[in-house]
Every structure is written in C-alpha cells, then in structure tokens.
N, C-alpha and C positions, 0 to 999 in steps of 0.2 A: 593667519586668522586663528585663534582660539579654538578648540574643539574640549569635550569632555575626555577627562581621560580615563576615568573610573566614577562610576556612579553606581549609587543603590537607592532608588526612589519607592518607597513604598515595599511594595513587592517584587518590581523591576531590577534586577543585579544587571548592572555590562563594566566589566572591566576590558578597555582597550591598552592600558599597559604595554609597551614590548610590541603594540601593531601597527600598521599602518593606515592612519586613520583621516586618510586622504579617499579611502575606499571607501565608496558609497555604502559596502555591506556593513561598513563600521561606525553611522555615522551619526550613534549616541542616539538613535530616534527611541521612543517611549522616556525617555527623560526630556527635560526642561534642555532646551538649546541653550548652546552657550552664546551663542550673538544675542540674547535677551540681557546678559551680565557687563556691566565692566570691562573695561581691558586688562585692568590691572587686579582682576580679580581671580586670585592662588584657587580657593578650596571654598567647601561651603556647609556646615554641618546646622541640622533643623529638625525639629521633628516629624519630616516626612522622608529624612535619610542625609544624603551628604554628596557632595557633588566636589570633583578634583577635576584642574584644568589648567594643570601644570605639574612635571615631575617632580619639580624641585621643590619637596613639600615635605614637612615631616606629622605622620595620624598624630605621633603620641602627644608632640610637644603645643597642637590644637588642641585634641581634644581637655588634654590637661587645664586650659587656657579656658573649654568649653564649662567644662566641670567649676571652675574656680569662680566663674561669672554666676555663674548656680547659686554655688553656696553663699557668694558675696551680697547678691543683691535678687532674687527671683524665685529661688526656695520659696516655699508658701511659709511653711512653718508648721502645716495642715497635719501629717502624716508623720509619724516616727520613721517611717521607712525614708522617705527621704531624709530626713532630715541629716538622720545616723548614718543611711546608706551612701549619699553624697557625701559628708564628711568624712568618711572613713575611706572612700574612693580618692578624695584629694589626698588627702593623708599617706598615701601608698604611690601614688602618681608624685606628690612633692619632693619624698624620700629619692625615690628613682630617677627625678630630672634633676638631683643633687650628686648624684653620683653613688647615690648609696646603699643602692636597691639590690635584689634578688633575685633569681627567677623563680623562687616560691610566692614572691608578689604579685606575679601574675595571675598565676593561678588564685590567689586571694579576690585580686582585681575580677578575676570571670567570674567568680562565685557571689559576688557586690553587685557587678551589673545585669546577673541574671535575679535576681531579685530584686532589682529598682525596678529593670524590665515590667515584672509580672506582678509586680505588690506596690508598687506606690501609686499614691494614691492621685496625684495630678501627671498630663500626658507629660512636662516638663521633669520633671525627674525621671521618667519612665524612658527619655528620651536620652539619658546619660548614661542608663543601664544599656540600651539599646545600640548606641554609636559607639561605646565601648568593647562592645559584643564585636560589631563591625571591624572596629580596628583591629581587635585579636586574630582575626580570622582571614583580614585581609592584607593588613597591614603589621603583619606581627614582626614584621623584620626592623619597623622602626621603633616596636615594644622593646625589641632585646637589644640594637642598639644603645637605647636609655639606659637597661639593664646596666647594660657594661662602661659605658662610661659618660652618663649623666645626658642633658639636654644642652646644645647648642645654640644657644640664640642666632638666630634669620633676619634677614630684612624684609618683617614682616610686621604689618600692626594688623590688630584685630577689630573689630564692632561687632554690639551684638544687641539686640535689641528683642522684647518679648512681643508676638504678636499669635494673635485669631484669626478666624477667617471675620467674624464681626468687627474687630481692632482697625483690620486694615480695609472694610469695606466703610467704617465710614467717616468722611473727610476730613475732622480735626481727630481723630483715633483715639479715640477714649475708650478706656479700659475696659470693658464693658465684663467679661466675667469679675473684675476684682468689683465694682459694684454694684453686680446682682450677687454674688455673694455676700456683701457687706448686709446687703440687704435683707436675704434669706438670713441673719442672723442679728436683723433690727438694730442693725448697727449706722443708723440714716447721717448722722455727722459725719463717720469714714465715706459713706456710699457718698456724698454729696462732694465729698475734699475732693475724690476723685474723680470725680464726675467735673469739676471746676477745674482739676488740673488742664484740662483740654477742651472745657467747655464753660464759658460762663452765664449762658441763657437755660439753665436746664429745666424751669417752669415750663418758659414758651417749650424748647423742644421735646420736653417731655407727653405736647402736645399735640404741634405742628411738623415734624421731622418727617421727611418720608419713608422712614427707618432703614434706609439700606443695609444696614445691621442683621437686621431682620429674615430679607434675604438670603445674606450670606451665612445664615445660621447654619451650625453641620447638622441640628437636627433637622429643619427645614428639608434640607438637600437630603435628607437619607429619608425623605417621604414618612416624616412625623411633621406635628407643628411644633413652628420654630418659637423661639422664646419670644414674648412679645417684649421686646428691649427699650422700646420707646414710654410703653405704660407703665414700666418700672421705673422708670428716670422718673417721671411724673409723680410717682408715688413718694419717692426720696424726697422732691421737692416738694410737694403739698404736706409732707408729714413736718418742716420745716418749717413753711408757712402758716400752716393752720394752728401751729404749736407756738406759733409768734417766737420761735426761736431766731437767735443771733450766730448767721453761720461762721467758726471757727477762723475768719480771715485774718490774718495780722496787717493792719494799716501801716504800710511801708513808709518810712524817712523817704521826702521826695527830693533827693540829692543830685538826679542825676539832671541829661540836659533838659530844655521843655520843650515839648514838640504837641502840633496841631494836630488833630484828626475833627475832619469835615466829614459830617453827614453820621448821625444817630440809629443808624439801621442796624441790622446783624454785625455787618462788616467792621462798620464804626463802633461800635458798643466793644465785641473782642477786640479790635486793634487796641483801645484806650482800655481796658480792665489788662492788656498780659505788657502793653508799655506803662501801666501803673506796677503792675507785679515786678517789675526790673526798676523800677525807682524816676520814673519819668515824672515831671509836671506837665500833666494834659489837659489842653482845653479842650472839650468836644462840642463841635457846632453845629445847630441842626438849625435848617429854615423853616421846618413846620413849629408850630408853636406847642407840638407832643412829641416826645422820642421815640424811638423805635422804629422806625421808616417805615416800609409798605405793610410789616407785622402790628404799628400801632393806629396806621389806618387804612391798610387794606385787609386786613382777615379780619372775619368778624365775629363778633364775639363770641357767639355757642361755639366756635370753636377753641380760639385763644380769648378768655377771660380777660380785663384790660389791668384788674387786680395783679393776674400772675406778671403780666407784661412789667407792671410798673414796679411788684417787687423785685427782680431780677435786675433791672435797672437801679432800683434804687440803691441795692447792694454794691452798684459800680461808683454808685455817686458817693458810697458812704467811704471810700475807699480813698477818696481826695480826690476824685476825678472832676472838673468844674464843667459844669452843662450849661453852654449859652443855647435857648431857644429863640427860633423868629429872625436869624440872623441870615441871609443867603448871601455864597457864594458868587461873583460879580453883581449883585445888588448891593451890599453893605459892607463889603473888603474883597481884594484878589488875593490870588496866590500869592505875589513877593508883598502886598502888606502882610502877611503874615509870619515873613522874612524878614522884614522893617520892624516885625515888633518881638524880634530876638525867639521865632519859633526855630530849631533848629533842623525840623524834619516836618515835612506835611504829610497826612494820609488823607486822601481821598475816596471818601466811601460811599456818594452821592447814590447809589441805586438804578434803578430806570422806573422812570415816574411818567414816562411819556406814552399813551395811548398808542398800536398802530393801527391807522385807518383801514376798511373791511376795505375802499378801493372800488364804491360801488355808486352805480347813479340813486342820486336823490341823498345821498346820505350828507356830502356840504352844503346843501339849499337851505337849510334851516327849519326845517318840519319839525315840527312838534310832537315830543314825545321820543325820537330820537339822541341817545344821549351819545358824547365824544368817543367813550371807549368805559372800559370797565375798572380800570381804575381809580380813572376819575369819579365813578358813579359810587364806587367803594370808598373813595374818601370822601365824599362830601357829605356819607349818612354817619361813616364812623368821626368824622368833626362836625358834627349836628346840624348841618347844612338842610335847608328846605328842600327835600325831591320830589315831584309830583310825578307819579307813576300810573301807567296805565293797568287796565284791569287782566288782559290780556299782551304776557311779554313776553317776548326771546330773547334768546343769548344766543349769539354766537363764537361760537368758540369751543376746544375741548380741554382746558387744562384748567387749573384748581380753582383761576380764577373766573374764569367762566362759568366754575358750579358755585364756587362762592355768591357769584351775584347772580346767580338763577334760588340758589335756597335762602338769598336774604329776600329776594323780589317775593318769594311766598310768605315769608314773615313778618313784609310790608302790607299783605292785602293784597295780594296780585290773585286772582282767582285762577289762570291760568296758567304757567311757563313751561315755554318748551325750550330747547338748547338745541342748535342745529349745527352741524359738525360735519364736514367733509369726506372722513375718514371712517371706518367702523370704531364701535365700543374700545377695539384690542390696540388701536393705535393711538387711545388718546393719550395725552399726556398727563393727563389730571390723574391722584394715585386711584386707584381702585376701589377704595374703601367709600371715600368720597362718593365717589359715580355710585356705588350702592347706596349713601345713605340718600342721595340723591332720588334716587328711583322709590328707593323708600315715602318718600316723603310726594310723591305722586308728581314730580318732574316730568316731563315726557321726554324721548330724546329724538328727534330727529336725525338719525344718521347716515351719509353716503348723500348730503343735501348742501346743495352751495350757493350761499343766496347771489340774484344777482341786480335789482332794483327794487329801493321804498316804494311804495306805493301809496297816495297820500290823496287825501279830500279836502278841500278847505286849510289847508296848509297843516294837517295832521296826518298822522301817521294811520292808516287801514290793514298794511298788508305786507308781508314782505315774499314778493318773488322768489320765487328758488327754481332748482335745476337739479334733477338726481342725478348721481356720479357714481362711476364702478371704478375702483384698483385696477392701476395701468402697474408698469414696471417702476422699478424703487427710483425714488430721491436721492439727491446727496447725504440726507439723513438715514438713511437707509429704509425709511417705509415706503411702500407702494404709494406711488403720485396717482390722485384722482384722477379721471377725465369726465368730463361731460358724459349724461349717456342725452343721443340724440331725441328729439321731440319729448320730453318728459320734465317739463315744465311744470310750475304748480304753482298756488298761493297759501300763506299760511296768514289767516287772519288774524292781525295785531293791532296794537295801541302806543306800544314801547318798544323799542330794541333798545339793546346794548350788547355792543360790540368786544367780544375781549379773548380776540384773537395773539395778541401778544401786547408787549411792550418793551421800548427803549430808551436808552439814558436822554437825560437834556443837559448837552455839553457847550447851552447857547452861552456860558459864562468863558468857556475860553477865547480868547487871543493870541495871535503870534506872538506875542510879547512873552506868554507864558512857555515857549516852548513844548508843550507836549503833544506828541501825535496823538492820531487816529487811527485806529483799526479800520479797512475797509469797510466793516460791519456797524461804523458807528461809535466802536466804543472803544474806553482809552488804554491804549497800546503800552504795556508794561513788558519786562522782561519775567517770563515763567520761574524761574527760579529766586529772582529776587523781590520780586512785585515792586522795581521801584519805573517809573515813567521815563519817559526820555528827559526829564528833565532831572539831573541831580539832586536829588534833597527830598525830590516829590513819591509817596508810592498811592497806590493806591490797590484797590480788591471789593471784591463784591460781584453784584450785576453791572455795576459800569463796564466792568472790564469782562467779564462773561458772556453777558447777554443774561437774560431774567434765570434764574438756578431756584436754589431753596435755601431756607435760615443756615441752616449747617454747611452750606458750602461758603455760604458768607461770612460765617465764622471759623472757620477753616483758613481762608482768605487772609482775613482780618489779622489771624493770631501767628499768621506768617509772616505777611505784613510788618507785624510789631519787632519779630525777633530780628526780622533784618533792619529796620530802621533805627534801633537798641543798638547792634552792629556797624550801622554806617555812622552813629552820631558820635559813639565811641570811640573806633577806631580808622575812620573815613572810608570805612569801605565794606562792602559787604559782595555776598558770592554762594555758592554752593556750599550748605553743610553739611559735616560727616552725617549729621541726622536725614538729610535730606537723603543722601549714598545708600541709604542703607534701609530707608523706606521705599527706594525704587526697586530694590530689588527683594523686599520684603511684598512689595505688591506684583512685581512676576512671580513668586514660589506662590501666593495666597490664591493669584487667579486659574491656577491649575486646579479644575475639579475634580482631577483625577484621584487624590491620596486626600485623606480626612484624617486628620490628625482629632485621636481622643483616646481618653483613659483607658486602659484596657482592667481596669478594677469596674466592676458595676456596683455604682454607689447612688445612683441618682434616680430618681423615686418623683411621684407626684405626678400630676393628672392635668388637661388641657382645663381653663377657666373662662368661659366665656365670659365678654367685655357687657357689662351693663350701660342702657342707654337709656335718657329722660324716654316719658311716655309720648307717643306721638300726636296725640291732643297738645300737649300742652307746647312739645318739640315747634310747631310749625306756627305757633302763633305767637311766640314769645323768640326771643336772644340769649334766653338762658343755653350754658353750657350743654351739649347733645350728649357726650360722652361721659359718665357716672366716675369712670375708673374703676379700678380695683382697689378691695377692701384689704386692713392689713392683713388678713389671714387667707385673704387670695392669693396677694401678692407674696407670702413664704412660697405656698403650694408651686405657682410659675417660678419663683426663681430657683426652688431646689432641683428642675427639669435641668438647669444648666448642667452643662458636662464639662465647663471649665477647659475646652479644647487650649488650652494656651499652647506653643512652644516657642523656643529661643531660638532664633535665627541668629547665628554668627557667621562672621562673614570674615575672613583672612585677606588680605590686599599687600600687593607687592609695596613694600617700600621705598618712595623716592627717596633722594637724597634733601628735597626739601622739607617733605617729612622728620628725618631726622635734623633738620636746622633749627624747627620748632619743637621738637621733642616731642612729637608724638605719642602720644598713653602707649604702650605695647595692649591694654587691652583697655577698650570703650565700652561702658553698657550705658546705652541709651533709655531714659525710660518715655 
C-alpha cells in the first residue's frame, strides 16, 4: 500500500525518507493520506506544498516541469515579478537539465525563488519561489545531480491543472477569479468568454445558483465576507444584455456526427451548447411547449426573469443548435427512432417533473383546494394556467421549492401562508437566503410540525392536521429523523395546500425494448464516469439521474455528458479522462480546510456592499424581480476583495507502458 514519503503541507514538514514507515509513529498523519490518491501516483507539488509517495523521483526534474507549465500557460502576466522571475527561473533550470549548468546556478536559482516567494504578486508564482525553496533545501542532492550531468528522462507523465478553493467547489469549475477580475477591470466580454467556457446559462445562474462558490471562499473561511460570486456573474451578464450586445461566440462548421439531446432543462441546454462547441449537429427536444425545464416553469419570476431565461437560450439556438418544442419522449418518438433517423448519440436530460405525494389521509379524495404537489402548481401559473387559490394556504415542505410556492401563493392574494416543515429552520434544504426573504415578506413558518390528515367540509379543504415532532437520532442523510412528540396534535386553519415535499423523474416512456436500467431510487442508472446508460449510444445527466440537485449541477452533468458522447461518436468509445484524474485529486487537496492558499503581497482593498432589494410594497404584490443587483461601481468595489487564491496543482503519474504506446504529452495542462 502507498504511504507518503516526504511531505511539506502548509506549515506541517514530515520527511520519512530512510524510515520505516509501517510504524504507526510514522504514519504521514497532519498531511493528506495517501489512500485519498491514485495508485499510480509518484509526487504531488500545489500551492499548499508538495507531497512524495515514491522514492524513485526526481524534485529537480518536476519541479522544472512545474515552473514550465507556469510560464507556458497560467502566469497572469499581472506582475513583473512574475513574469521576469519565472522566466529567468526556467531559463537556469533548462540550462542545467541540459547538462550545462553550474553550481553558481543555484545559488541564482535561491535568490529567484525567494523573491517570487515574497513579491509576486499572485499565490501561483509565489508558489514557484516557494517549492523551489523546498527543493533546495530538501532535495538538494537531485539539484546537484542535474548540476553535473543534466536531467534523465523517467517514466513519468505529468498533469497540471489551475484550481481555487471556489474553482473546484463548484460543479462545472469555472474560473471564477479570472472573471471577477475581468470584471473588477470592466472587461465584461473576457468575464463572460470565460464564464461560458464552463458554463453557458450565466444569466439564470447569475441568479438562481446556490453559490457554493461562495462558501468555499477563503475569505469566507478566514471569518470575513466571502465574495458574492453569483452577483458578479449576474452583473457580466446583464451588462451584456442590457447593452443588447452580441457575445463573442464563433458559429462553429457543423461537420461533425448528429446526435439527439432530449429535454431542454439545465442538463439539456449544456449538453447541446458544448456538443455544438465540438461541431455536432443537435436536435434539442423539449415536450413543454417553452424551454428551460423546471427554471422556465418552475422558478418564478422575481426571482429568474423569463427575459434572462430566454436570452441565454437564445444564444444556444443562434449557435445552430435546432429546438423542437411540444414534442415528448414515448408520445411522439422513442429512443431507437431516433437511431432510425441517423442520431448517432442520444442524451437524455428529462428532469423530475413528477410531484411526490405528502402520503396522507384525505389528500387523493379529491377535496377542493387541494393541489397535486408544488410543481405542478408552479407550472401551471408560470404557463398561464387558471389556478383558484384559497385565501388562507400551506406549504408543506422545506426546500426552494416550497418557498417558491409559499412567496408566489402571497403574490397571488393569498392573505395568509404558512409552510410546515418537519425539521427545524437549520435542516432545511431550501438555501438560506430564500427562507429569509421569505420571512421577510410575512411567511409564517411552521417548524418541527408534520401534517397528518385534510380536514374538509362540504368537499373543501378547512384544515390541516398536524402533529409536533422533536430530533430523534440522524438519517441516512445525515440529519436528525423526526419523531412524533406524543399528544400534541393541532389544526392549522386552511383553504389550499400544496404539497412540495420532493419530486421525481417520469420514466413512464421507457420499455424493455429500450434497454436502460433503473436506479433503485427511480432514476436512470448511468455509469459515473462516463454518464452514458446501460444502453450503448444512450447518456443521460441532470435530475433523472440525481434525484432533484440545482441548475449548475445539471449543467455540470450536461457539459460532461457532451465530452464523452463527442468521444464515443468519434472514436467508439469513451472512459475516464486525464481531466477527469486530475480533478479527483484536485478536489481531495481543495476539501482540506486545513492550509489556505493566498498571496502573501496585500493588494486587495475595498469594502463589503450590500445587495439591494425591490421595496416591500411593491415586492409582494407584484412578480417583478426581488433582487436589484449590484451597480457597476458596486460591483469593482466586491470584486477587488478577491485575493485571486489561485494555485497549480501538478500531479506526476508513473508511467505505463500503454501510455507510452499513445505518446503521452510528458506534460498536460489542463485548463
């Protein structure tokens, strides 16, 4: 089994070199285990230190490799110290892995990397001065080796790839310093290029995102506030929009093969905008007669505008991408007609559009005023559907969608809504923010309350039953399972419910004939790595295959999705990518809170801004948007807070011999 063999994590040094590292006293703890990594993975050099887990290694001839991917492709360009000080670093490291160095180089070398260390100006350069430092110190005997007679090529490939702790917290990894910088210097076409490389909804998500970004902020974490990363993206896009600009996309020759993508949601929207980016011809088929899936008729609009929805879209459609609406899925073609009609890949992106029942008496009897579930009640006002609502309503349920249709039920006239919720406040799943504006806006909440019969008069709805409940010990999900608390029954006088406890796919379109499982949980069983189904040809991603998530993991999904079905039409096959290798292990170094990688330059200035919101008059009577955004000159002030934590994880891998059959890059940078 692997162990570390030398590691310097932060502040943490343990060399076991020369020990016996079977002993417990040895056994690498305050570092990152090495059964989190690869098996075939040598050395590991990042901005939060460098990890070795195999003797047979050589610092110089990495870190030289580390330095070269720098200057190649990930240097800002920001700062003269970098720029100078990694060139002139390579430039002394090349000499000497030619055989033609000195050991007055070295000493050059110490005096370079201690001034990248402490003067440059992003933690990524600062991170070359740094692991240079390292190597002299630790590994000097493979410095002077080079000295004397150049570098050895190993059977070794490298990857290396730039990441944040915001990069890699959220799920399609978009850049997120390089376009709040773009932005902090109103540079809104770069901020948007890139924000599209990874993401191609960044209206909606600019809106709707639950930021986990956000989160993982290192100013966040070091008990400042974190940058607000979502209201930025927002900003790039509406300076876009509202400027009726045309963003920078080149309309790609659609050369390659043509392949299907079912269902117009998050999933389906990225799958067909990054297999149009690779030269596919895509149909995209939606059986609502509007695109966007449960974003263009389940959220409602103060929060996602249907404007921003349909520019963002539109931008897909202008790209060659062909949108049949009104079409479904075993109503109006199956899976192999779409085989029959020369698609050569299908993706399936269908969502979960299925209500699940509360599971309570009185609720299938037909009472009045009772509706199916909440997303049904969510779509049938956002497609202008007739709803007659009562004056006094609940919701039950605790997640977005629940407050969703508890703050449109007050903007339909609902004099009252309460939301009754099983769990406390801390467990809900709906994001935070939400539940406050909610509260805001005179919600009531019901919490630690579990209904358990309608209560009806004259075939309408009067009442609904409940039961208070206290936290017993946790679930499979990890939160504390309710129980009953005994005798403490109640009514809560009503007129409406609606239900919107969850939801799940409707996979009433399949057949054996189609080949593709089921998940025990309902939903359709893919393989993780490649997103494609049990059936050849077929992938799919989203909430079919999750269970209900949020916009950004559906395009996450989606844009995965695409690369491997790009791969299977191609080359008939598809698998794990070196990008894939090297984000796994990019997200064990990220989820350590232990070491915070940032500039050690203080350059970054500016002040917390709070978010403006419509006036509450006008907020609860109306659908206009709730959130104002930030103005351009708010939005410098937030993004100069950024500290640009970037660093390069590279990553050294033993070399198979199949490796070398395809010719493996000796060194990969991933962007």
């Amino acid at each position: 089994m692997k162990s570390i063999v030398f590691g310097r994590w932060g502040d943490i040094l343990r060399d076991y070199r020369g020990t016996n590292r079977a002993d417990p006293d040895t056994s690498a703890r305050y570092l990152p285990q090495a059964e989190q990594f690869p098996e075939d993975l040598v050395a590991l050099m990042c901005g939060k230190g460098m990890l070795l887990l195999d003797d047979d290694f050589d610092y110089f001839a990495m870190i030289r490799q580390y330095v070269d991917l720098i200057q190649e492709k990930y240097c800002c360009g920001k700062c003269l110290t970098g720029i100078k000080g990694t060139a002139l670093m390579l430039r002394y490291m090349n000499r000497i892995s030619e055989g033609e160095g000195a050991a007055e180089d070295l000493d050059m070398l110490e005096r370079v990397a201690e001034i990248l260390d402490s003067a440059a100006r992003c933690s990524v350069c600062q991170s070359a001065g740094e692991l240079v430092k390292d190597g002299l110190a630790n590994f000097k005997a493979d410095f002077l080796k080079a000295v004397e007679s150049g570098v050895t090529e190993r059977p070794v490939r490298y990857l290396g790839r730039i990441s944040a702790p915001c990069i890699n917290a959220c799920p399609c990894h978009i850049n997120v310093p390089g376009y709040v910088e773009a932005l902090q210097e109103a540079r809104y076409h770069e901020s948007l290029e890139i924000i599209r490389e990874e993401m191609p909804l960044p209206g909606v998500t600019g809106r709707i995102c639950p930021a986990p970004c956000e989160r993982a902020c290192t100013l966040g974490n070091q008990g400042r506030a974190a940058i607000p990363i979502r209201e930025l993206k927002r900003v790039a896009a509406d300076y876009e929009m509202n400027h009726k600009l045309t963003p920078p996309l080149e309309k790609r020759e659609l050369d390659a093969l043509p392949v299907a993508v079912v269902g117009a949601g998050p999933a389906g929207l990225s799958a067909a905008y990054y297999l149009n980016r690779r030269g596919h011809a895509v149909t995209l088929l939606e059986s609502l007669d509007v695109p966007g899936g449960m974003v263009g008729v389940g959220v409602p609009p103060y929060r996602q505008p249907r404007k921003v929805l349909e520019r963002d879209i539109g931008i897909i459609a202008d790209l060659g991408v062909e949108v049949k609406l009104g079409v479904k899925l075993g109503r109006d073609f199956t899976i192999q007609d779409l085989f029959n009609q020369g698609f050569k890949a299908v993706f399936l992106g269908i969502g979960s559009h299925r209500s699940i029942p509360l599971g309570i008496k009185g609720e299938d009897e037909g009472i009045g005023g009772v509706f199916p579930g909440g997303i049904d009640f969510l779509r049938d006002i956002n497609l202008g559907e007739e709803v007659l609502l009562g004056d006094r309503v609940v919701v039950v349920g605790g997640g977005n969608t629940a407050i969703d249709c508890a703050r449109t039920c007050l903007r339909m006239g609902a004099s009252e809504v309460q939301i009754v919720y099983r769990r406390t406040e801390k467990e809900m799943p709906s994001d935070p923010h939400e539940v406050a504006d909610a509260r805001e806006e005179g919600i009531l909440l019901n919490l630690l309350t579990q209904p358990v019969e309608i209560a009806a008069e004259d075939g309408k709805m009067v009442a609904l039953k409940c039961i208070r409940m206290e936290l017993g010990e946790p679930d499979a999900s990890g939160r504390r399972r309710p129980v009953p608390v005994e005798d403490s029954e109640f009514e809560i006088d009503a007129d409406s419910l609606v239900p919107a406890i969850g939801q799940k796919a409707d996979l009433s379109f399949l057949s054996p004939d189609d080949g593709i499982d089921v998940t025990r949980r309902g939903n359709i069983k893919v393989d993780e790595h490649t997103m494609m189904t049990t059936r050849p040809g077929v992938f799919a991603a989203g909430d079919a295959v999750t269970g209900p998530l949020t916009v950004v993991h559906g395009v996450a999904g989606g844009k995965q999705a695409a690369k491997m079905m790009h791969d299977y039409v191609t080359t008939g096959q598809c698998g794990v990518s070196e990008e894939q290798k090297i984000e796994n292990i990019i997200a064990e170094i990220e989820e350590d809170p232990g070491v915070f990688v940032t500039p050690k330059t203080e350059s970054r200035t500016g002040s917390l801004v709070p978010p403006k919101k419509l006036d509450m008059r006008e907020r609860v009577a109306t659908f206009r948007e709730v959130d104002s955004g930030f103005t351009q000159e708010s939005s410098f002030v937030e993004a100069s807070r950024c500290l640009r934590c970037y660093h390069l994880i590279f990553a050294a891998f033993r070399e198979t011999e199949a490796d070398r059959k395809v010719g493996t890059s000796r060194h990969h940078g991933l962007s």
